[in-house]
N, C-alpha and C positions, 0 to 999 in steps of 0.2 A: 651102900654106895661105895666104892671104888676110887678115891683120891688120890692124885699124884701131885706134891708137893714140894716144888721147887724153889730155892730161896738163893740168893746172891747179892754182894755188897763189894763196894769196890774197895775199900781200904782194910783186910781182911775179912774174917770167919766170926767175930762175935755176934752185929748182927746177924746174919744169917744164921747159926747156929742159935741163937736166943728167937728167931722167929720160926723158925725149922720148929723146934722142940714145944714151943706154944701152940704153932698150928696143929703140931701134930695131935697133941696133951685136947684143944677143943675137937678135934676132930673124931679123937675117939670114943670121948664122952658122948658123941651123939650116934656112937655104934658104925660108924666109919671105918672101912677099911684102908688103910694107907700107907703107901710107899713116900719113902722122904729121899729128895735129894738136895746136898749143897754143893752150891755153883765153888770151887776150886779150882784156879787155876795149874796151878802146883800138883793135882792128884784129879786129871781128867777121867782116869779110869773108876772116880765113884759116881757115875753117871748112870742114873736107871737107865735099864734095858730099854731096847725097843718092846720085848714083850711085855714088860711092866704099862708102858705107857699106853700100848694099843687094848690093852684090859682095862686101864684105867678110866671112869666115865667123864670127869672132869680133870683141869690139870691148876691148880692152883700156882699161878707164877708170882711170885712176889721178891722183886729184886730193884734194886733203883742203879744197878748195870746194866747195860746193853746184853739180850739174852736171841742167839738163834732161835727163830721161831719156827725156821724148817722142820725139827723132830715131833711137834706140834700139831703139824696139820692135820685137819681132819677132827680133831679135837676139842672138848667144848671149854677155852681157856679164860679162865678169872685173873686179868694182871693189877697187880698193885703194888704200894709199895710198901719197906718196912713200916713205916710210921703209920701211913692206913691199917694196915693190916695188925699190925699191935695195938 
């Protein structure tokens, strides 16, 4: 399977960064393949591709910020938040 894992937090990068690296760390263990990105205001350019995400089978969003859903569409998307998701 093919996971695109996206994470953002409002008051900087540790969450996200500490849920990014977990989901990623469970995800592999179950032989997942995945792409990671963190929500960054400051550095919009670490943004998966469009071709990452349209390869991608799922898209794990776990952010408790307001996240464009437009790059999305189409796609079969899991939202949650840090604290769920950890």
């Amino acid at each position: 399977m093919k996971l695109a894992i996206v994470t953002g937090c409002p008051n900087g990068m540790v969450t996200s960064v500490l849920c990014a690296r977990l989901l990623d760390a469970a995800a592999q263990r179950q032989g997942w393949s995945t792409s990671v990105e963190v929500q960054d205001v400051q550095h919009p350019e670490r943004q998966l591709s469009a071709a990452t995400l349209a390869a991608a089978e799922w898209v794990l969003l776990v952010s408790s910020v307001p996240v464009d859903m437009a790059r999305f569409v189409g796609k079969r998307v899991f939202r949650s938040t840090p604290a769920e998701a950890l």
